[in-house]
C-alpha positions in Angstrom: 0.0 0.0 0.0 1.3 3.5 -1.0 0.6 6.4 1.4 -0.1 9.6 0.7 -0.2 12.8 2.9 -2.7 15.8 1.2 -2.6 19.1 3.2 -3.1 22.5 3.7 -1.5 24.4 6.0 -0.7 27.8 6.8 0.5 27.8 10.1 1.6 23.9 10.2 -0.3 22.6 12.6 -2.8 20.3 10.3 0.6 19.2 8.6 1.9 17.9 12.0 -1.1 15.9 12.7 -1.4 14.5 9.1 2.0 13.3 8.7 2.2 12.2 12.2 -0.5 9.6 11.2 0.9 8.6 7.9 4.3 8.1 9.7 2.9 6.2 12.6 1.1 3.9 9.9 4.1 3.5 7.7 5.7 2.9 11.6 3.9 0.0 11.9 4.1 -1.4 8.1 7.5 -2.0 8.9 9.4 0.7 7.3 7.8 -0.7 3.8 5.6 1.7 2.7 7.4 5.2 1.5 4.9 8.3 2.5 4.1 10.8 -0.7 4.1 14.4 0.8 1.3 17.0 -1.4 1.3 20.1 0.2 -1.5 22.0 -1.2 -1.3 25.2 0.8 0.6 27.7 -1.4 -1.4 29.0 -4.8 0.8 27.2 -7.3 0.4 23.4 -5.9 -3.5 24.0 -6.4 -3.4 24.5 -10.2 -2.3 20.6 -11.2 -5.4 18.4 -10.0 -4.3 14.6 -8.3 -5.7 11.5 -8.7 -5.1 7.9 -6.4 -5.4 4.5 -7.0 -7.3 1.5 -5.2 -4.1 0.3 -3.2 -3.2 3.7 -2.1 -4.1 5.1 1.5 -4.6 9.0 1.6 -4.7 10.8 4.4 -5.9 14.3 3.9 -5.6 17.7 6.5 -7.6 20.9 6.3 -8.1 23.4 8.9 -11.7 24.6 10.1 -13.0 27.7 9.1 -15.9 29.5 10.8 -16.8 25.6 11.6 -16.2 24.7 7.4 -14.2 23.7 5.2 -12.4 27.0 4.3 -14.5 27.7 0.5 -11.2 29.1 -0.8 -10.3 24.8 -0.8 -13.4 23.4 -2.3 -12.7 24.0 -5.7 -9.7 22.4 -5.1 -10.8 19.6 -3.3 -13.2 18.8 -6.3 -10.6 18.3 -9.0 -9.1 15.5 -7.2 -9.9 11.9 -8.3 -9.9 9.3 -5.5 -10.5 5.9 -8.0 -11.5 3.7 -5.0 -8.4 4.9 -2.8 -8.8 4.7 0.9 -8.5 8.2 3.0 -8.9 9.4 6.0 -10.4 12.8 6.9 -8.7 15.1 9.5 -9.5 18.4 10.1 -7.9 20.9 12.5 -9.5 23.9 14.7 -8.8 26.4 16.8 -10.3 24.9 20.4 -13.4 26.3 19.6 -15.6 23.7 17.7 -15.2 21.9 14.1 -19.0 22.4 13.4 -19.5 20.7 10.5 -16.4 20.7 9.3 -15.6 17.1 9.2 -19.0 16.0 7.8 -18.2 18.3 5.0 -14.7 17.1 4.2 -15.6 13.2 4.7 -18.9 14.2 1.7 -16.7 15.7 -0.5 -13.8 12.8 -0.8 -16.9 10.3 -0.9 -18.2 12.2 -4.0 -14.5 12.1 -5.4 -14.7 8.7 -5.6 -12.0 7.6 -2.2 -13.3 4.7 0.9 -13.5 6.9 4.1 -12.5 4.3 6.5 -11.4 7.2 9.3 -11.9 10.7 10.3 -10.8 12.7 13.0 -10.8 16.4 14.5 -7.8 17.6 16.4 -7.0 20.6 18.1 -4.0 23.4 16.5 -3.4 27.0 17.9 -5.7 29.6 16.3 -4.6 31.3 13.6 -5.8 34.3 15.1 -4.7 34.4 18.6 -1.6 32.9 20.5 -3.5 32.0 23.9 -6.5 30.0 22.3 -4.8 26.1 21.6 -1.7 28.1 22.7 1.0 25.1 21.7 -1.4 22.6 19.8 -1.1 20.1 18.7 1.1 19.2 21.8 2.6 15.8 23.4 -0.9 14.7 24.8 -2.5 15.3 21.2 0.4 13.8 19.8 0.4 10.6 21.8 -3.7 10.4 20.7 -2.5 11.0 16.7 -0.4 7.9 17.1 -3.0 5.5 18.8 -5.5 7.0 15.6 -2.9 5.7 13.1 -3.0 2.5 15.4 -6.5 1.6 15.1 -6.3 2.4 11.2 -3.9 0.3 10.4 -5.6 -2.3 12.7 -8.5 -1.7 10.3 -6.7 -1.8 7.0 -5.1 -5.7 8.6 -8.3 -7.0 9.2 -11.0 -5.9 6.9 -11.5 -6.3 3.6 -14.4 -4.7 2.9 -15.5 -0.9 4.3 -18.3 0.9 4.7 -18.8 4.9 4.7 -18.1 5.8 8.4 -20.4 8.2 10.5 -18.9 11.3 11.5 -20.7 14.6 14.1 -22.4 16.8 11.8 -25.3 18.6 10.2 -26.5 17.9 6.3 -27.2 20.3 4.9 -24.3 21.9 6.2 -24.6 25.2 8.6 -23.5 28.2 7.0 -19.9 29.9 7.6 -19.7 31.7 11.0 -20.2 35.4 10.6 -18.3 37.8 13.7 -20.7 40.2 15.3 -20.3 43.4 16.5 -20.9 45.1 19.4 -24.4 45.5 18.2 -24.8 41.5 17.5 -25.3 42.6 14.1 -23.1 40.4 11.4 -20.3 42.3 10.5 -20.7 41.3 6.6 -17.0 43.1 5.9 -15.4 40.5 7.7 -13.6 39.0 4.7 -12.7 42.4 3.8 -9.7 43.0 6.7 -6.5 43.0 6.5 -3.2 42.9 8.3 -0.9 46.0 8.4 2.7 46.3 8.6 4.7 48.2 11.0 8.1 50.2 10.5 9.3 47.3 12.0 9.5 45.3 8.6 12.7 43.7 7.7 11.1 43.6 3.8 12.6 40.0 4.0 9.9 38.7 1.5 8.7 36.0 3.8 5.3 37.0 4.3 4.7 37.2 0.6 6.3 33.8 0.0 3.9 32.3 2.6 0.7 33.7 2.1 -1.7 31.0 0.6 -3.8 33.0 -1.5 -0.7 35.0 -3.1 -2.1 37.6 -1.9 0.9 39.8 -0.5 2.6 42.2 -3.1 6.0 40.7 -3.1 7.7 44.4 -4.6 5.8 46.0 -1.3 4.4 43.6 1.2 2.4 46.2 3.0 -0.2 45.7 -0.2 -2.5 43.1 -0.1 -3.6 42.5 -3.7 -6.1 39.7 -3.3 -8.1 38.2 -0.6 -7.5 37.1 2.9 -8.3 34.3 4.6 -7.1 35.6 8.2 -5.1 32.5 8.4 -1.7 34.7 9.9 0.8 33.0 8.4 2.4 36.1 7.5 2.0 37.2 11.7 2.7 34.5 13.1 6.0 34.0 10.8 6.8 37.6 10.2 10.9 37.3 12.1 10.2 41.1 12.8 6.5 40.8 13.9 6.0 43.3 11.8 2.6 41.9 10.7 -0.7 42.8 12.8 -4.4 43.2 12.5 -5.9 46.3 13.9 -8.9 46.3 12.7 -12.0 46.8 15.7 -14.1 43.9 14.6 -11.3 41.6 14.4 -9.8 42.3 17.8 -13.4 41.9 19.4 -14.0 38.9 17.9 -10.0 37.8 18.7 -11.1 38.8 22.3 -14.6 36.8 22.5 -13.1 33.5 21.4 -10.4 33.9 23.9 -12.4 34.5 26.7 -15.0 32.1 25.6 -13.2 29.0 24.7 -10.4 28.8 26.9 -11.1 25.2 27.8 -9.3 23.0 26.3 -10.9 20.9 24.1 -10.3 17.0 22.8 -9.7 15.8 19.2 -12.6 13.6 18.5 -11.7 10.1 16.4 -14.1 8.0 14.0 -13.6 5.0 12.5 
């Protein structure tokens, strides 16, 4: 069996939890099976669709957004051909909740024509904040990601057949979470912020090289020529910390999910 790792990841925190499984699995295949790294989080790996075959095993890693798959991935996500190929769905959030996330991500690779015989929902620092999943995922969700590539591969041993699992979720799907204002009123403009940049900035290039949607001017990285996803890779990889977001709206919303979901949460396994 070939595996296969198929991510995106802005901040690395679904790439650590995907390729800890398919390393953990390969682990325990006895050093036989090689793992195939596609890394779909910059702009340019996203133009060439992939496709699988029966005997591969795929596991695939996106982060929760608003309690969805992030829309800017679907497309994506549709072009890829799965030809009977086994996969397991993981998705990633900030402690808050994965929502329907998972349900979402385990449909569309069904549709695509790949076996869901796993799925799981683990825990990765915010992209906004540095407090809420300060760390994750840590040793403790590390120790769980290998015991989840156990029971897989305890699957894959012993069964020959598979049937579509059953994940938490709601068909049809809940819509994206919109922030509210002080008001409780939507703010619809959401999408619409941006990060700054201070004095501070070394003009090193590295934000522009990171930033998923290309979105960064690499001639002057304090323009943002395209959309933003508020994933803050270019803040929370800035060597300067010259990047920031000063925006009202997004520092009250930064501020309610801090204070509100400070708990820690638990990944949440299926198979």
């Amino acid at each position: 069996m070939n595996i296969h790792t198929l991510y995106f990841s802005t901040t690395d925190t679904t790439k650590k939890v995907v390729t800890g499984i398919a390393g953990k699995i390969g682990e325990k295949m006895g050093g036989h099976a090689t793992v195939n790294t596609i890394d779909f989080t910059l702009p340019g790996a996203r133009k060439n669709a992939v496709s699988f075959e029966k005997d591969d095993l795929v596991i695939v890693g996106v982060p929760v957004y608003a309690g969805r798959v992030p829309n800017v991935l679907v497309k994506y996500l549709n072009t890829i051909a799965g030809h009977g190929a086994l996969a397991v769905a993981v998705v990633v959030f900030g402690n808050r909740a994965y929502d329907d996330a998972l349900i979402e991500l385990t449909d569309i690779l069904a549709s695509k024509g790949f076996r869901v015989i796993a799925g799981g929902a683990f825990i990765g620092e915010h992209s906004f904040s540095q407090t809420l999943g300060a760390n994750r995922p840590d040793e403790r969700d590390m120790a769980l990601v290998d015991d989840f590539a156990g029971q897989i591969y305890a699957k894959i041993r012993t069964q020959t057949e598979f049937h579509a699992i059953a994940v938490k979720g709601n068909r049809p799907y809940r819509k994206y979470y919109v922030p509210k204002n002080e008001q409780g009123e939507p703010v619809t403009a959401f999408r619409l912020i941006t990060p700054k940049t201070s004095d501070d900035c070394l003009d090193c290039k590295l934000c522009a090289s990171v930033c998923p949607m290309g979105s960064i001017d690499f001639d002057d990285v304090s323009v943002i020529n395209g959309i933003c996803i508020k994933c803050c890779a270019c803040v929370k990889k800035c060597p300067a910390q010259a990047k920031y977001f000063d925006d009202p709206n997004f520092l009250r919303h930064k501020e309610e999910l801090e204070i509100a979901y400070n708990a820690r949460s638990e990944p949440e396994l299926f198979l």
